[in-house]
C-alpha positions in Angstrom: -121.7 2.0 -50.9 -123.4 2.4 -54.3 -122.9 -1.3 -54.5 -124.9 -2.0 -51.6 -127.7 -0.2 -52.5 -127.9 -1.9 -56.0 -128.0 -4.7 -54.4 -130.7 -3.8 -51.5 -132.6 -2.2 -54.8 -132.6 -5.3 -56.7 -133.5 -7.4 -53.4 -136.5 -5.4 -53.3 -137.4 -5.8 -56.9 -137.6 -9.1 -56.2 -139.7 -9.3 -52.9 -141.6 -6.4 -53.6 -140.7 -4.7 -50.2 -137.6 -4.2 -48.3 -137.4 -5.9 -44.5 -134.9 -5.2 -41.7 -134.0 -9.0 -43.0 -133.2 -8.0 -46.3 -131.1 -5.2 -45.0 -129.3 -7.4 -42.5 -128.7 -10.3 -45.7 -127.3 -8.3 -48.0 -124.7 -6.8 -45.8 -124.3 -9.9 -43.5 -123.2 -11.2 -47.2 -120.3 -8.2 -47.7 -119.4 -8.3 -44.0 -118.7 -12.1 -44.3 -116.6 -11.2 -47.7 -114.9 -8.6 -45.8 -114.2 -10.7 -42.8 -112.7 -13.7 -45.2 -110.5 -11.2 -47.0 -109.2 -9.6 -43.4 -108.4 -13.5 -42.4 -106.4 -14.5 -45.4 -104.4 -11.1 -45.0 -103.7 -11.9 -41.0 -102.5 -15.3 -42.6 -100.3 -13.7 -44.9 -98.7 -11.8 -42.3 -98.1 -14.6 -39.8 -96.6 -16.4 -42.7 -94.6 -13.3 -43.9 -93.3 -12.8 -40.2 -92.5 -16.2 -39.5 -90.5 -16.4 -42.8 -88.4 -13.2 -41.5 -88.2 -15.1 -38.0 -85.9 -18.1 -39.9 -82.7 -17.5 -40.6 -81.3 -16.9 -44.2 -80.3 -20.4 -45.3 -76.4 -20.0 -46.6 -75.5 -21.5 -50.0 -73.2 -23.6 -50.0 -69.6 -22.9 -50.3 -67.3 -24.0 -53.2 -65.1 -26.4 -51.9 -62.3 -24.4 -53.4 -62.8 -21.8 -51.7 -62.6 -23.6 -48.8 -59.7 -24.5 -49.7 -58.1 -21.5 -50.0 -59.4 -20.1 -46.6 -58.2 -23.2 -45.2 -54.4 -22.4 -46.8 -55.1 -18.6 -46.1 -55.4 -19.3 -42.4 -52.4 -21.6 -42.2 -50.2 -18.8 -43.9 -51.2 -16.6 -41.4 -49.9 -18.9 -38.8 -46.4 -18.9 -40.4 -43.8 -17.1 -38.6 -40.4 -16.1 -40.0 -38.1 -17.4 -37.2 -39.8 -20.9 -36.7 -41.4 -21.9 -40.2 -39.8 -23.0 -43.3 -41.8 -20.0 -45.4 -43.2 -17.0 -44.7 -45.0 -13.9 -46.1 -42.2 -10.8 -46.5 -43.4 -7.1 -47.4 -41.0 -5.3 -50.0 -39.5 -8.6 -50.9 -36.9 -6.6 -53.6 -35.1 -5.3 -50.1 -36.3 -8.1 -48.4 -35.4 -10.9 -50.2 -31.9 -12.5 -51.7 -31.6 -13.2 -55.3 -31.8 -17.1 -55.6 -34.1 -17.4 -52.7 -37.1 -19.4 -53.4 -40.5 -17.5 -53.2 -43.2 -19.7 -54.7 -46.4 -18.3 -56.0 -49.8 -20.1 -57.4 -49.7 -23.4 -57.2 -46.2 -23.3 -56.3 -47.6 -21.8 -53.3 -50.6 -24.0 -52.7 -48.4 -26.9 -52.7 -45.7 -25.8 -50.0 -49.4 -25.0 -47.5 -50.4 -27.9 -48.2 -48.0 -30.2 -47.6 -47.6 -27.9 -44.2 -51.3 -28.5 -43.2 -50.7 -32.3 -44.2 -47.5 -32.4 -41.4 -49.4 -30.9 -39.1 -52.7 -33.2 -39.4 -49.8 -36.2 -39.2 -48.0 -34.2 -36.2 -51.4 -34.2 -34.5 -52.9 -37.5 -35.4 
């Protein structure tokens, strides 16, 4: 307030008296300041809002990785009595010495070539 007064003070040092117009100009002037401020901050809200509204963008996935979801959900359709491999729990009871049981790319190999048949099987 003390800034409104300075300023109706100094309006009246210059006109020499104060009129209900010089009242009404110097606060139309902060009303209209206060008005602008209050429509840039709806703006900023509108645009805030409408940024939540959107959904998150997803980065891009490394094409390795999906790869290996691709050869993860192709193990998981491997079935001990139909499939030529096949995950075994406690393979040191499980397993028979001399058995192959590939690992790393070893292992990356044998689902792919399966995921190769079976795009030539349903081609």
């Amino acid at each position: 307030m003390s800034s409104q007064f300075a300023r109706l003070r100094g309006a009246l040092d210059r006109v020499g008296t104060t009129t209900p117009g010089t009242i009404v100009g110097v606060f139309a002037e902060d009303l209209t300041a206060i008005m602008n401020h209050y429509v840039e901050v709806v703006k900023e809200a509108a645009e805030l809002k409408a940024a939540r509204a959107q959904p998150a963008q997803a980065e891009a996935v490394p094409p390795d990785v999906v790869r290996d979801a691709e050869r993860y959900r192709k193990l998981r359709t491997f079935h001990w009595s139909e499939s030529s491999m096949c995950v075994v729990l406690d393979p040191k009871k499980s397993v028979l010495l001399g058995a192959v049981c590939p690992s790393d790319t070893n292992l990356d190999d044998y689902i792919d070539a399966a995921i190769a048949q079976q795009k030539v099987t349903n081609d």
